[in-house]
MMTF fields as JSON, N, C-alpha, C and O atoms, coordinates in Angstrom:
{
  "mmtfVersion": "1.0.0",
  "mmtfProducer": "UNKNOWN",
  "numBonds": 227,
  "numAtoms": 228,
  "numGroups": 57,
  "numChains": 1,
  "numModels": 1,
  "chainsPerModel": [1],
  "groupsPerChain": [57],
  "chainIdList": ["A"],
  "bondAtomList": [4, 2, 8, 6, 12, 10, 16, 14, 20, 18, 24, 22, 28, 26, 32, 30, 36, 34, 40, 38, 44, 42, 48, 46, 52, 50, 56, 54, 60, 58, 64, 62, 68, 66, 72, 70, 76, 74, 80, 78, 84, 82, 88, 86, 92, 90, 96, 94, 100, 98, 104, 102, 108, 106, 112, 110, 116, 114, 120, 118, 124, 122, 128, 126, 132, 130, 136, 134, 140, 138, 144, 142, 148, 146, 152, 150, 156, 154, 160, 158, 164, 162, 168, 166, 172, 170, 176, 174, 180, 178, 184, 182, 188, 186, 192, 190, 196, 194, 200, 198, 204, 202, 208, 206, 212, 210, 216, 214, 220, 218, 224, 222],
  "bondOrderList": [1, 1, 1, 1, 1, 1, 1, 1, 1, 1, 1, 1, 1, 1, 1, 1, 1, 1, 1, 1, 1, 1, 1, 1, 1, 1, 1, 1, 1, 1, 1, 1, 1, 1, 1, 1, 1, 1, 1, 1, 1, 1, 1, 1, 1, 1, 1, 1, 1, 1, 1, 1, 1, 1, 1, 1],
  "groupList": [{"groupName": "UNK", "atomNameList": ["N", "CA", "C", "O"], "elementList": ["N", "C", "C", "O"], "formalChargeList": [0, 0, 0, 0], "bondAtomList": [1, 0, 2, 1, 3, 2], "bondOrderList": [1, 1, 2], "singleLetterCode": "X", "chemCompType": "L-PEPTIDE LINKING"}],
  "groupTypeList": [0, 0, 0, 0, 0, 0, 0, 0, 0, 0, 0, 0, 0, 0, 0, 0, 0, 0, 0, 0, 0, 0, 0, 0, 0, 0, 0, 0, 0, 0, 0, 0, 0, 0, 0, 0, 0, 0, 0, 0, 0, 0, 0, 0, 0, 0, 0, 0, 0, 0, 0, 0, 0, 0, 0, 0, 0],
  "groupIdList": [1, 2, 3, 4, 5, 6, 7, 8, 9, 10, 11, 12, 13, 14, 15, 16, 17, 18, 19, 20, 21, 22, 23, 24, 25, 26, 27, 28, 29, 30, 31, 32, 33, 34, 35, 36, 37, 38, 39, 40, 41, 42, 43, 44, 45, 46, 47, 48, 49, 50, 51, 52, 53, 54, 55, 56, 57],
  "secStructList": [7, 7, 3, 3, 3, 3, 3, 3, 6, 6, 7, 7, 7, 7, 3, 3, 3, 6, 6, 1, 7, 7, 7, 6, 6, 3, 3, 3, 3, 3, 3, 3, 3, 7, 2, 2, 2, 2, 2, 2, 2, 2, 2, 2, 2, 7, 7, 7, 7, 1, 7, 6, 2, 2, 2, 2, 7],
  "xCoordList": [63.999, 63.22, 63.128, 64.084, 61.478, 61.71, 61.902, 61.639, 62.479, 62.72, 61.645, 61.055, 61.475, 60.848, 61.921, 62.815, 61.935, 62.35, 61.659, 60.886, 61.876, 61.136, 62.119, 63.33, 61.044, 61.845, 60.919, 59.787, 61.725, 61.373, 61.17, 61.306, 60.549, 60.767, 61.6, 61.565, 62.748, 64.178, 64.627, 65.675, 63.754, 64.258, 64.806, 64.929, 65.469, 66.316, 65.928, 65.085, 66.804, 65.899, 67.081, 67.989, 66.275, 66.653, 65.704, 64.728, 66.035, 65.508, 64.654, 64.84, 63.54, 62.56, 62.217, 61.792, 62.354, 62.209, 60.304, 59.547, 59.855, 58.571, 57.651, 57.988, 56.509, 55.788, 55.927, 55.041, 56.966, 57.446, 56.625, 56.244, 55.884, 55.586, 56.498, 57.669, 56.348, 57.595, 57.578, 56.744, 58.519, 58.596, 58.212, 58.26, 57.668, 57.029, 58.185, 59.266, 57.36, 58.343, 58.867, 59.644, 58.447, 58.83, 57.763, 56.787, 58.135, 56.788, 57.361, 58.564, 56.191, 56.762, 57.145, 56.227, 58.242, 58.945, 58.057, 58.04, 57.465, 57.691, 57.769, 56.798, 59.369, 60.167, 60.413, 60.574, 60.424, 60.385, 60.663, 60.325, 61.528, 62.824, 63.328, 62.711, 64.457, 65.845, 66.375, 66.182, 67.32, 68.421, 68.945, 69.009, 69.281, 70.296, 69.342, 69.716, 68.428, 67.556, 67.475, 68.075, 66.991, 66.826, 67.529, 67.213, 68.808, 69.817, 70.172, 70.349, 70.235, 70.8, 69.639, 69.882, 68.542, 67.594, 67.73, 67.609, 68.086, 68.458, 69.668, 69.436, 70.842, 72.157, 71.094, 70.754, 70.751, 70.354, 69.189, 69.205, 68.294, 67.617, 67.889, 67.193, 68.838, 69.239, 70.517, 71.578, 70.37, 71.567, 72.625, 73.792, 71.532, 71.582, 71.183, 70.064, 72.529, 72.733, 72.254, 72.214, 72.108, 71.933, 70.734, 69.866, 70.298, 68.862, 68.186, 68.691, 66.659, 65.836, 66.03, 66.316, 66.045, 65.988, 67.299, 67.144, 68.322, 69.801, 69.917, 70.875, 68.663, 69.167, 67.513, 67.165, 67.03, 66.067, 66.67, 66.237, 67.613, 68.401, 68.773, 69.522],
  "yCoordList": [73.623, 72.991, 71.494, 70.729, 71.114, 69.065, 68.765, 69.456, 67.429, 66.569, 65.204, 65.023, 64.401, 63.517, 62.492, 62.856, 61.179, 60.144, 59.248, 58.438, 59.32, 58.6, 57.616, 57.657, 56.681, 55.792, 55.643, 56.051, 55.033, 54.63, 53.463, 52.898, 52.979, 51.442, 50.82, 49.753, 51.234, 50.307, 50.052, 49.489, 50.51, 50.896, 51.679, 51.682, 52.755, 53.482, 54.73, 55.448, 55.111, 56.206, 57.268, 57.146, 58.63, 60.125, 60.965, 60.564, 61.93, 62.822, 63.558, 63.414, 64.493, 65.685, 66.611, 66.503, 67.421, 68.936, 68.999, 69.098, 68.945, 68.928, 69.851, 71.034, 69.506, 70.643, 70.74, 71.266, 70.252, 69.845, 68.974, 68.42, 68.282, 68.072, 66.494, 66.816, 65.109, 64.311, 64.385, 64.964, 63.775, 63.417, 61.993, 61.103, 62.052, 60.347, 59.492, 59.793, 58.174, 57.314, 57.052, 56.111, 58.039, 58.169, 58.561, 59.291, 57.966, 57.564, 58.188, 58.351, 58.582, 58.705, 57.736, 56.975, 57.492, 56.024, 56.093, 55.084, 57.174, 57.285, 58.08, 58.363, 58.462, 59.023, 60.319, 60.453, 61.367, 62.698, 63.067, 62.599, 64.252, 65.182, 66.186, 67.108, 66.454, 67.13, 66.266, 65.1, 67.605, 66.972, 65.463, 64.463, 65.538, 64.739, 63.978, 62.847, 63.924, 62.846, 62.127, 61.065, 62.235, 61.678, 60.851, 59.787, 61.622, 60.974, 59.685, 58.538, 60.205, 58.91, 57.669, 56.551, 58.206, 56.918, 56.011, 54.787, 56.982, 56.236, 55.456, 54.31, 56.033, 54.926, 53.576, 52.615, 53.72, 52.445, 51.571, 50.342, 52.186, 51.228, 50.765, 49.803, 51.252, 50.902, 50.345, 50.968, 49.176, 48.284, 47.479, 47.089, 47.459, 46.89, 48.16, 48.597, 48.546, 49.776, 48.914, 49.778, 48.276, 47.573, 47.831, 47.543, 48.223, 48.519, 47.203, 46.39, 47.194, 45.967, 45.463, 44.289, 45.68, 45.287, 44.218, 42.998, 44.74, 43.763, 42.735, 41.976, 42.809, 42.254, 40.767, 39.733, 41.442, 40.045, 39.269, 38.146, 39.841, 39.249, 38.242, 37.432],
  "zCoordList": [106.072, 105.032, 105.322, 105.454, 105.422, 105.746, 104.126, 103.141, 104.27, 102.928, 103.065, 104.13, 102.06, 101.544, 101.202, 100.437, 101.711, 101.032, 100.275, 100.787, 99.024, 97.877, 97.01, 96.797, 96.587, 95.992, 94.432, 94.171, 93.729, 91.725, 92.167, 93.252, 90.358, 90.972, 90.967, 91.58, 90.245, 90.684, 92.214, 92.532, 93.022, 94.415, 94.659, 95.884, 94.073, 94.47, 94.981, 94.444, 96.467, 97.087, 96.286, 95.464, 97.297, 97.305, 98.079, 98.713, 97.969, 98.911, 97.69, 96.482, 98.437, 97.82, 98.561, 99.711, 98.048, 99.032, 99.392, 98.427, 100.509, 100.613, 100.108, 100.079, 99.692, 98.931, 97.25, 96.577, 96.748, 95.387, 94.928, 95.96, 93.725, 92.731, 93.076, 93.276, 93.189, 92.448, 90.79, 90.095, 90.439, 89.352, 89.318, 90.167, 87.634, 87.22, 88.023, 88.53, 87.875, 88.731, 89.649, 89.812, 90.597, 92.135, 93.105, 92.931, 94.08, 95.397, 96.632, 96.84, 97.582, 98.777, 99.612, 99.918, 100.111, 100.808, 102.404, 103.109, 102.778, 103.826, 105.184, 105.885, 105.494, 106.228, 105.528, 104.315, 106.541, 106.215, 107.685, 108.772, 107.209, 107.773, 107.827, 107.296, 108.377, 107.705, 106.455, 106.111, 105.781, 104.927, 105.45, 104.735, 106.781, 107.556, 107.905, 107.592, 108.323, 108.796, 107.844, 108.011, 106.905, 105.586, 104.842, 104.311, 104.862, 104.153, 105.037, 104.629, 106.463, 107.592, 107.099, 106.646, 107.324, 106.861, 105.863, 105.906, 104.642, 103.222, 104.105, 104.49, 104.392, 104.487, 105.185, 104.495, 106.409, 107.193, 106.131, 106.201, 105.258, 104.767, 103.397, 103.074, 102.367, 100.683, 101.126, 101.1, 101.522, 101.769, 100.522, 100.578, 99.366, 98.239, 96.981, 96.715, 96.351, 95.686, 93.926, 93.049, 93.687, 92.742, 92.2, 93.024, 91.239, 90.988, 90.41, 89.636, 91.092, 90.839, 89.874, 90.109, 88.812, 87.502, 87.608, 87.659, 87.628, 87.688, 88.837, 88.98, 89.763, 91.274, 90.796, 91.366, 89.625, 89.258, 87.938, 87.677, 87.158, 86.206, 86.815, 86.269]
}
C-alpha cells in the first residue's frame, strides 16, 4: 500500500493511505511512498514539532 505525506496548517505532518479522501485541513505535502518512506521523510523534514500557531506567539 503507497502512503501520502500531508500536512494542516499548523504544519504538522502524517501520513494517508493513498486513494483516501483527506480530511478538512490537510494537504498533500508532496512525497509519497511506503509506510517507511514516508515516515523517514517526515523525521528529515518536521524539524520543529511545535505547531505554527505557538512558533508565531
Amino acid at each position: 500500500m503507497d502512503y501520502h505525506v500531508v500536512v494542516n496548517h499548523e504544519e504538522q505532518y502524517s501520513i494517508w493511505p493513498d486513494g483516501r479522501d483527506l480530511p478538512d485541513g490537510w494537504r498533500h505535502e508532496g512525497a509519497r511512498g511506503t509506510r517507511e518512506d514516508c515516515l523517514a521523510h517526515i523525521d528529515r523534514v518536521w524539524t520543529d514539532l511545535c505547531p505554527l500557531s505557538a512558533r508565531r506567539s
